[in-house]
Biotite code that builds the C-alpha atoms (Angstrom):
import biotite.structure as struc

atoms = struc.array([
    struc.Atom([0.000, 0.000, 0.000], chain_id="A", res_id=1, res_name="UNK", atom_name="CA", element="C"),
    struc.Atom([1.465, 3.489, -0.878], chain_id="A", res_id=2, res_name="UNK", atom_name="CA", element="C"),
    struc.Atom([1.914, 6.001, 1.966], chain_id="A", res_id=3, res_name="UNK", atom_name="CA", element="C"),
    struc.Atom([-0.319, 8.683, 0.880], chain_id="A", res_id=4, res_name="UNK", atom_name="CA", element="C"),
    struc.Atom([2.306, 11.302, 2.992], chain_id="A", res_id=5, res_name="UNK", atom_name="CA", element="C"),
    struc.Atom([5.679, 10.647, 1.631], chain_id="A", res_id=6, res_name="UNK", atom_name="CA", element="C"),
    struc.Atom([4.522, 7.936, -1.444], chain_id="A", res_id=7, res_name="UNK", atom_name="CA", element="C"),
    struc.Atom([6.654, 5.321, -0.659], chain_id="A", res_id=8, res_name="UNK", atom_name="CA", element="C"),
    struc.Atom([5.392, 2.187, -1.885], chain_id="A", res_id=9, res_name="UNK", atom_name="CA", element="C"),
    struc.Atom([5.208, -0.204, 1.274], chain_id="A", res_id=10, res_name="UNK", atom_name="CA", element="C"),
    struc.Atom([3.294, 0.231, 4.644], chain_id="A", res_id=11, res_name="UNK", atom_name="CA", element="C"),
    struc.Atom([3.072, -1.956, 7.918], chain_id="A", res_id=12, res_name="UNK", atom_name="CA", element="C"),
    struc.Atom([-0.332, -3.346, 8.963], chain_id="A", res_id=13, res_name="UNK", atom_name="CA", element="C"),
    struc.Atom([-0.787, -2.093, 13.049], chain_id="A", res_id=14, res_name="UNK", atom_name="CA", element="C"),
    struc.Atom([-4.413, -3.145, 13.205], chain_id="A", res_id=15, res_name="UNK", atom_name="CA", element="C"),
    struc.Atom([-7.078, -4.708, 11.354], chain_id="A", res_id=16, res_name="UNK", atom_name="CA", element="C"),
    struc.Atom([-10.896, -5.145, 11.589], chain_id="A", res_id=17, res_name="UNK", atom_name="CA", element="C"),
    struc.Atom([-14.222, -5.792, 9.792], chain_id="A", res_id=18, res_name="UNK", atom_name="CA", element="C"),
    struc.Atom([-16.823, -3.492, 9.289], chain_id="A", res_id=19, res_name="UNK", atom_name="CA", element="C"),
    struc.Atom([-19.670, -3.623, 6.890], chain_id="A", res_id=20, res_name="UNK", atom_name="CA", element="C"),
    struc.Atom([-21.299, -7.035, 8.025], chain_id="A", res_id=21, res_name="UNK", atom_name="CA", element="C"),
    struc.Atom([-17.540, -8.934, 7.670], chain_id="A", res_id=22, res_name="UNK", atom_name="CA", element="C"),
    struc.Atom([-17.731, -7.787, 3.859], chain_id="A", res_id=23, res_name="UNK", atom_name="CA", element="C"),
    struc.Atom([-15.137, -5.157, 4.125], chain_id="A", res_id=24, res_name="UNK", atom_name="CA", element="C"),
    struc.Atom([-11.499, -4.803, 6.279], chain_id="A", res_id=25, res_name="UNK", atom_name="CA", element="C"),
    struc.Atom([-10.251, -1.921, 7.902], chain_id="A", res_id=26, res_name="UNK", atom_name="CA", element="C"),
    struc.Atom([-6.569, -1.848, 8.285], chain_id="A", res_id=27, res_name="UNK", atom_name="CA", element="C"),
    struc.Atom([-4.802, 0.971, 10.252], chain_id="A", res_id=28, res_name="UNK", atom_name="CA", element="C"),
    struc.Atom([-1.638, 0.962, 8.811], chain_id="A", res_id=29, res_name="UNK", atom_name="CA", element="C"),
    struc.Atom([2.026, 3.082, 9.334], chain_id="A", res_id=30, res_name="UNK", atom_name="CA", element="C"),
    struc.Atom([5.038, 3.575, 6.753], chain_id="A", res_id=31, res_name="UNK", atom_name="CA", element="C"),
    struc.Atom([8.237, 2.746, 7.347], chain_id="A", res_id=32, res_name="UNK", atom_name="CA", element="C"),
    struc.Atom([9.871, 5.723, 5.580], chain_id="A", res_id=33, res_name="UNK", atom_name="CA", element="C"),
    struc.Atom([7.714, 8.516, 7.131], chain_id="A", res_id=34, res_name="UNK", atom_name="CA", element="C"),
    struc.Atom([6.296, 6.662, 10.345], chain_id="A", res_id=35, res_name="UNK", atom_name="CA", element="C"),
    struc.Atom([2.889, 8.413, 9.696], chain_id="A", res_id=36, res_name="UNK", atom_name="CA", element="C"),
    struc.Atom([0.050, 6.229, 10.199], chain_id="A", res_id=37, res_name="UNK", atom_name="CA", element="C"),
    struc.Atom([-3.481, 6.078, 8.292], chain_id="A", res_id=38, res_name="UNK", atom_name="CA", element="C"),
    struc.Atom([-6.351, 3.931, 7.761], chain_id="A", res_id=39, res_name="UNK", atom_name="CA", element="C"),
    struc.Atom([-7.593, 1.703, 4.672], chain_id="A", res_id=40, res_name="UNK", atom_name="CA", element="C"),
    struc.Atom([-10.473, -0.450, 4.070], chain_id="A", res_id=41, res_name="UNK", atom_name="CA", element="C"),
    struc.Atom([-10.404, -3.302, 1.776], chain_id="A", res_id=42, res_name="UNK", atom_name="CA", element="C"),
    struc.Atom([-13.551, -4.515, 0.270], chain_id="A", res_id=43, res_name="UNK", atom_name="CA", element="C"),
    struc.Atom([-13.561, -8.701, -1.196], chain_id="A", res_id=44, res_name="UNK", atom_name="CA", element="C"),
    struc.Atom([-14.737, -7.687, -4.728], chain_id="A", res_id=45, res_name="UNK", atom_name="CA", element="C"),
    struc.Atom([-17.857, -10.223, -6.441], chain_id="A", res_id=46, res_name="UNK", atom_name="CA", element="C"),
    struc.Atom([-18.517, -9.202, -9.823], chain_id="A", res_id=47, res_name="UNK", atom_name="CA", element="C"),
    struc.Atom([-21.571, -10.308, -11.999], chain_id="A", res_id=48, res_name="UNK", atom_name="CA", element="C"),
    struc.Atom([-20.491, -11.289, -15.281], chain_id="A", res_id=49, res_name="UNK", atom_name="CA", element="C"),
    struc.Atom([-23.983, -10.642, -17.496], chain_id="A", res_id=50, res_name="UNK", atom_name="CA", element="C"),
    struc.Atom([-25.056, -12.129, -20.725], chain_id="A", res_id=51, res_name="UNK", atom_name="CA", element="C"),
    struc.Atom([-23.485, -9.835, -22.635], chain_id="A", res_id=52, res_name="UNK", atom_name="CA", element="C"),
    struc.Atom([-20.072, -10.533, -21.355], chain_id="A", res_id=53, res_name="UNK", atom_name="CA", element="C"),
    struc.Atom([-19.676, -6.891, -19.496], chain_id="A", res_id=54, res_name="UNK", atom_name="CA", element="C"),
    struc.Atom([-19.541, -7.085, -15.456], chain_id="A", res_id=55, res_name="UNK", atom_name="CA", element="C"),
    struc.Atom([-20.828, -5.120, -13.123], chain_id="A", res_id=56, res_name="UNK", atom_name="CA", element="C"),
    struc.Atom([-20.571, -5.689, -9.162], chain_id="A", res_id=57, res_name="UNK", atom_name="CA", element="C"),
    struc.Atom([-23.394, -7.627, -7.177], chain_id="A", res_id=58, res_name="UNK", atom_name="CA", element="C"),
    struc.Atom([-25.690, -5.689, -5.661], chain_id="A", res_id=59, res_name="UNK", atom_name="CA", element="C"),
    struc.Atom([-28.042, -6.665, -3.092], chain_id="A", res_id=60, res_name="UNK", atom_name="CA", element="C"),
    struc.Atom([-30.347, -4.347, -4.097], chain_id="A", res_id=61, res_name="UNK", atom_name="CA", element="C"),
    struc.Atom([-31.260, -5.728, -7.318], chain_id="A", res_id=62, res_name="UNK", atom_name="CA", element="C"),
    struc.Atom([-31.845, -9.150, -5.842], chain_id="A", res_id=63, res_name="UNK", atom_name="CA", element="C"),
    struc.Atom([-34.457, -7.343, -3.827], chain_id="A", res_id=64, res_name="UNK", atom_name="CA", element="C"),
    struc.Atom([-36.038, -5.672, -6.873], chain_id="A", res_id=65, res_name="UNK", atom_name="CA", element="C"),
    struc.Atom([-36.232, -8.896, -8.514], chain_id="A", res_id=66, res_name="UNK", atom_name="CA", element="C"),
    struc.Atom([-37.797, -10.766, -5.562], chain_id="A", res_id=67, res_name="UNK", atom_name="CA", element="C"),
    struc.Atom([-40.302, -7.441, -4.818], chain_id="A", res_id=68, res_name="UNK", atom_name="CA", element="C"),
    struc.Atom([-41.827, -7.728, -7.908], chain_id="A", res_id=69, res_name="UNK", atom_name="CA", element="C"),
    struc.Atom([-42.483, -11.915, -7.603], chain_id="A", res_id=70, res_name="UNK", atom_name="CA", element="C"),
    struc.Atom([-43.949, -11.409, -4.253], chain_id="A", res_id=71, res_name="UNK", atom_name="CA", element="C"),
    struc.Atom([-46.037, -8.175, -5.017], chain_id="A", res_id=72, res_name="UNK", atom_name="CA", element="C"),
    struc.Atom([-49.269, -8.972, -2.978], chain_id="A", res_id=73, res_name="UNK", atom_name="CA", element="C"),
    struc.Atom([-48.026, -11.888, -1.475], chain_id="A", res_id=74, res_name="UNK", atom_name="CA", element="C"),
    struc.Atom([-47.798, -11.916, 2.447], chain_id="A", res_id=75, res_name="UNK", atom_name="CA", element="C"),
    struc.Atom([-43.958, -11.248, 2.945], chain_id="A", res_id=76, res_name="UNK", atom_name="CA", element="C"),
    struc.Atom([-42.581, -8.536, 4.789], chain_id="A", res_id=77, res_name="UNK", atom_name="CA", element="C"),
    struc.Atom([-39.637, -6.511, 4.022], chain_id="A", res_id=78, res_name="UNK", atom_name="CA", element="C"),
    struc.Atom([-37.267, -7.565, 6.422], chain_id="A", res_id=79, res_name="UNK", atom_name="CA", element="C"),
    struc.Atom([-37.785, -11.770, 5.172], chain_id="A", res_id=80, res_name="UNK", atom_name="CA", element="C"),
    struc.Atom([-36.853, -9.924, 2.008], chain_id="A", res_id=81, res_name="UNK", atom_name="CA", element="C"),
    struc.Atom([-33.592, -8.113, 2.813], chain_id="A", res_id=82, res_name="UNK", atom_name="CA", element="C"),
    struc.Atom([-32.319, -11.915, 4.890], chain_id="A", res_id=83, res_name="UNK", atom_name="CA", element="C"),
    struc.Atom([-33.039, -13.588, 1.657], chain_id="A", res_id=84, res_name="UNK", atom_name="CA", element="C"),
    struc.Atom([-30.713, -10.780, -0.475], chain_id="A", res_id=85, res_name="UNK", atom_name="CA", element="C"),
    struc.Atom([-28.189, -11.397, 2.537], chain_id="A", res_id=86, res_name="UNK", atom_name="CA", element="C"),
    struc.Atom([-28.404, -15.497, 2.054], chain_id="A", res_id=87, res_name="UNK", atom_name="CA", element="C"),
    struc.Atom([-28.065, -15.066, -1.796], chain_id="A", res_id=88, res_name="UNK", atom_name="CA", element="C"),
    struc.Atom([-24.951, -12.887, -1.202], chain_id="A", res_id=89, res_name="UNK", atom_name="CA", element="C"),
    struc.Atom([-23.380, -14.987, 1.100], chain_id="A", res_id=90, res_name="UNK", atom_name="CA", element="C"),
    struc.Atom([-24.021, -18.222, -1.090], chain_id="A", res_id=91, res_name="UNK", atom_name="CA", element="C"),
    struc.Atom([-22.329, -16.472, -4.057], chain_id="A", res_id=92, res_name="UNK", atom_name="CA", element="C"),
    struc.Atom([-19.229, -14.908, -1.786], chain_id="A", res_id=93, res_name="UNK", atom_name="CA", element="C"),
    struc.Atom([-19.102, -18.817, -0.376], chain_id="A", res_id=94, res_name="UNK", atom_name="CA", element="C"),
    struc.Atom([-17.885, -20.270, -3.641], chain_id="A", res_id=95, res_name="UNK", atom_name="CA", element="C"),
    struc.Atom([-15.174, -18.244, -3.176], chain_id="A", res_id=96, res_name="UNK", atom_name="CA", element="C"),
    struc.Atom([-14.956, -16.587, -6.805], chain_id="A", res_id=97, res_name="UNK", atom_name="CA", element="C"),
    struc.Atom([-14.554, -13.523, -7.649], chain_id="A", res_id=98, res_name="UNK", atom_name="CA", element="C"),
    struc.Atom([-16.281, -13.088, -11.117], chain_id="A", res_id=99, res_name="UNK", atom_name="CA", element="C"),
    struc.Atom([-19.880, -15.000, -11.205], chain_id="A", res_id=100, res_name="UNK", atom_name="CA", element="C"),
    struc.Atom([-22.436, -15.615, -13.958], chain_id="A", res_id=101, res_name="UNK", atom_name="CA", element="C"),
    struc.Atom([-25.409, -13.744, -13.884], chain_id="A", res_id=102, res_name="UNK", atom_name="CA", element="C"),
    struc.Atom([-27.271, -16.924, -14.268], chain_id="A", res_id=103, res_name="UNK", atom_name="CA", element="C"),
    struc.Atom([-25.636, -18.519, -11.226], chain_id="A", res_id=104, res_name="UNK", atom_name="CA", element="C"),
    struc.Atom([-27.425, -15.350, -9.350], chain_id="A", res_id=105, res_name="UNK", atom_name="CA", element="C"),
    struc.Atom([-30.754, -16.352, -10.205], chain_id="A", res_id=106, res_name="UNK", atom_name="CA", element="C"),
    struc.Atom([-30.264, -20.071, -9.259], chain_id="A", res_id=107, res_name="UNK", atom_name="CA", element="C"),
    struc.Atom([-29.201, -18.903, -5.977], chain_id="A", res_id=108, res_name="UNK", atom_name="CA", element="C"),
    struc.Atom([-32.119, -17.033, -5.009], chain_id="A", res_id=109, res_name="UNK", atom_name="CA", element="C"),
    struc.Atom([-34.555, -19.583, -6.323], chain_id="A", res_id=110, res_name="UNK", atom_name="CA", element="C"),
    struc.Atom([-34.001, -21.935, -2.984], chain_id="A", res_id=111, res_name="UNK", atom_name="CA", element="C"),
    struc.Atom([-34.559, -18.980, -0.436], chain_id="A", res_id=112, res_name="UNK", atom_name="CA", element="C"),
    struc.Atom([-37.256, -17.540, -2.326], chain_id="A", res_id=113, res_name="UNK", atom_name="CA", element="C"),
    struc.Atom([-39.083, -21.560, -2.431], chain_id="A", res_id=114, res_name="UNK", atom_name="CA", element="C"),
    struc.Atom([-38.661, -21.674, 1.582], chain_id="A", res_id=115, res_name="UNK", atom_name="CA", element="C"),
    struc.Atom([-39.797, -18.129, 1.565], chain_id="A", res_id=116, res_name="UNK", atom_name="CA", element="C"),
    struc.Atom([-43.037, -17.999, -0.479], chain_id="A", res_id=117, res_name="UNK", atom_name="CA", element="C"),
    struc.Atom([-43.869, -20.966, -3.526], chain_id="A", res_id=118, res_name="UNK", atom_name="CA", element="C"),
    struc.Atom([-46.224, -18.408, -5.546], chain_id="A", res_id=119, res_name="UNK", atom_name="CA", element="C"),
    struc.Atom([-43.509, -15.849, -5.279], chain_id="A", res_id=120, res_name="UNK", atom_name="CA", element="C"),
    struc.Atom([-41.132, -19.054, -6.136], chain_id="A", res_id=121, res_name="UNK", atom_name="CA", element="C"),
    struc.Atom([-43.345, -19.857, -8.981], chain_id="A", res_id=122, res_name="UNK", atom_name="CA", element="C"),
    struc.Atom([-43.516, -16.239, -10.176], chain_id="A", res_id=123, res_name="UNK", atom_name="CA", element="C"),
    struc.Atom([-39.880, -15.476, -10.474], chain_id="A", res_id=124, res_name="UNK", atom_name="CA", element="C"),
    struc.Atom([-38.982, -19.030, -11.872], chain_id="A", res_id=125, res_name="UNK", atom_name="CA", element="C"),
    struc.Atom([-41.040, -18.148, -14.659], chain_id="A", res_id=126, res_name="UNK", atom_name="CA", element="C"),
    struc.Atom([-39.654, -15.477, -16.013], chain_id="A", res_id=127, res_name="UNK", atom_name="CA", element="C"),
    struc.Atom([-36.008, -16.700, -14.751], chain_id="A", res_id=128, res_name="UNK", atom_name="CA", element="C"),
    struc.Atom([-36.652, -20.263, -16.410], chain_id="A", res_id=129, res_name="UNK", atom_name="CA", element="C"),
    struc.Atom([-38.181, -18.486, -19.098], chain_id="A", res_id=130, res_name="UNK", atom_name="CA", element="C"),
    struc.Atom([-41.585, -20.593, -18.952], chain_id="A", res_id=131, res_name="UNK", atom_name="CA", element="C"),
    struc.Atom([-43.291, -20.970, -22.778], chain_id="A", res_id=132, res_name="UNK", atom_name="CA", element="C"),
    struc.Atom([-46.444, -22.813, -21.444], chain_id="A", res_id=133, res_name="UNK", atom_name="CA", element="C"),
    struc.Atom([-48.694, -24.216, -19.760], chain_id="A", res_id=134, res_name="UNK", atom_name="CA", element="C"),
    struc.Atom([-47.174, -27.299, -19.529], chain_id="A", res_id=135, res_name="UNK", atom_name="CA", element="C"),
    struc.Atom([-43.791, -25.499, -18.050], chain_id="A", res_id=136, res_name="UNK", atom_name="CA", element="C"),
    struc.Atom([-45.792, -24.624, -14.947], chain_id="A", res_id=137, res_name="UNK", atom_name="CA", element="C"),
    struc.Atom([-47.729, -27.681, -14.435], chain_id="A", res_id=138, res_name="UNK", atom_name="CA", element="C"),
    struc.Atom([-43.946, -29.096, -14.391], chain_id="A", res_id=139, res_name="UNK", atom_name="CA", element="C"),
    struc.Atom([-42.642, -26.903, -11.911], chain_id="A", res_id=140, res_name="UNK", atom_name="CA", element="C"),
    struc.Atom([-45.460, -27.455, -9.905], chain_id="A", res_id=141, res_name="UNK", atom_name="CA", element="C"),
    struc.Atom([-45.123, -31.056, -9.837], chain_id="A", res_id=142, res_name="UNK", atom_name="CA", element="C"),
    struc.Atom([-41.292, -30.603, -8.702], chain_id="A", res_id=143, res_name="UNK", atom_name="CA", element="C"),
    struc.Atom([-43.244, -28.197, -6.041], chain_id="A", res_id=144, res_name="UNK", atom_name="CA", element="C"),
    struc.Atom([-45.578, -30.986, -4.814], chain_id="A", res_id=145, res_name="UNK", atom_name="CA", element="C"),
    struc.Atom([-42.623, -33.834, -5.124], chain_id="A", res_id=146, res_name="UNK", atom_name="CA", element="C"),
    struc.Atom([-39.895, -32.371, -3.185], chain_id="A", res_id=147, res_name="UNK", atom_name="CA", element="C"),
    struc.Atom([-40.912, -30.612, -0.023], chain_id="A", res_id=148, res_name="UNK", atom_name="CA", element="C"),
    struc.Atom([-39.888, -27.199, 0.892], chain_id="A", res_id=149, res_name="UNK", atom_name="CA", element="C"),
    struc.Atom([-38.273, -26.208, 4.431], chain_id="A", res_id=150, res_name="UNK", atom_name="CA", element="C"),
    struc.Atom([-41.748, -23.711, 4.538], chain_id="A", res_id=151, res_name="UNK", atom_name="CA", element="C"),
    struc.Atom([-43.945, -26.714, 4.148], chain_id="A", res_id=152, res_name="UNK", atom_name="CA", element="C"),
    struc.Atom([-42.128, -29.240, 6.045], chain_id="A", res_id=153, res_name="UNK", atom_name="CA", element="C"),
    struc.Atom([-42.784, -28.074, 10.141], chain_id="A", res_id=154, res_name="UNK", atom_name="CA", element="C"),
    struc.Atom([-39.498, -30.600, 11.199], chain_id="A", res_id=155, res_name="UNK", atom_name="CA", element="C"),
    struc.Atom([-37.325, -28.423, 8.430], chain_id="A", res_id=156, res_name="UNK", atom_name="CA", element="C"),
    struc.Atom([-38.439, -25.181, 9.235], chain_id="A", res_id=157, res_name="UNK", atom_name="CA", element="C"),
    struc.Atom([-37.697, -25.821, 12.911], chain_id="A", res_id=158, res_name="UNK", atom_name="CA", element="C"),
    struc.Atom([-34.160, -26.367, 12.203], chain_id="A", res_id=159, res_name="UNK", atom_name="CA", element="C"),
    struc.Atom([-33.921, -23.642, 9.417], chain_id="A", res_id=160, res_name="UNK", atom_name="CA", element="C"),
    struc.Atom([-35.257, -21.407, 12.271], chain_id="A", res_id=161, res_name="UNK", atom_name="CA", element="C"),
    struc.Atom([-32.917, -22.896, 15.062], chain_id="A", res_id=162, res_name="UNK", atom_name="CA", element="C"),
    struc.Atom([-29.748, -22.427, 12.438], chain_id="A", res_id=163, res_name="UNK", atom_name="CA", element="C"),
    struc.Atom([-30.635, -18.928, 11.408], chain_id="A", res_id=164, res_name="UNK", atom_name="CA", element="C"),
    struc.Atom([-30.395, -17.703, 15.213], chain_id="A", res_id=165, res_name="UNK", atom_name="CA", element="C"),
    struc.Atom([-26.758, -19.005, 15.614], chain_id="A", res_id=166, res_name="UNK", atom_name="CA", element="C"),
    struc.Atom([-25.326, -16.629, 13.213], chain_id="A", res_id=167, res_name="UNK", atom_name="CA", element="C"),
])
């Protein structure tokens, strides 16, 4: 890191902590030429690489104006919102890469968003999954009634509930 004093182009690390929910580090640092001291933060980059090939960093916020509009009028309140942009993020920043395809983004929130609400589920999978027909839905719906959601299974929601207050 370069002293922003005297320039010189390596510093000492005195201190460090997170900040920002563990996604960013602030180092207090000091250089060895000058002995003047300053602060840094360091922020773990996660870039969405888009159809088009250009990237652009994740953004919790357009998770949440993707999920708003699949459960407009659906009874989910804000805040079950916001900890399903927060799982989504931290199941993309667990994989450890730092460049991710935008498709990758949308098959992460599908899970949450199943446990969360399965008309809102249905709703976004749609447009996600790109559904032509009828018969798309009455698919999906069959996966729905097959494989049983943490929501819908009491025993599984228990434990999703008894995990989620550890962290």
């Amino acid at each position: 890191m370069i002293c922003p004093f005297c320039r010189h182009d390596d510093s000492r690390v005195i201190d460090s902590r997170p900040v920002e929910d563990g996604t960013q580090i602030r180092r207090r640092r000091e250089c060895p030429q000058c002995s003047q001291r300053f602060s840094t933060q360091e922020v773990a980059l996660l870039n969405i690489i888009k159809r088009s090939g250009a990237t652009e960093p994740f953004s919790r916020e357009k998770v949440l104006v993707g999920v708003r509009k699949a459960c407009q009028g659906r009874p989910v309140n804000e805040d079950d919102l916001i900890l399903l942009a927060q799982r989504v993020e931290e199941a993309l920043r667990s994989t450890g890469q730092a460049e991710i395809e935008a498709n990758e983004v949308g098959m992460a929130i599908l899970a949450p968003l199943r446990d969360l609400d399965e008309v809102a589920y249905l709703r976004y999978a749609s447009v996600y999954r790109n559904f032509a027909s009828l018969e798309d839905f009455e698919g999906e719906i069959a996966l729905l009634r097959a494989l049983p959601s943490n929501s819908s299974n009491p025993s599984s929601a228990s434990k999703t509930l008894t995990n989620s207050g550890k962290s």
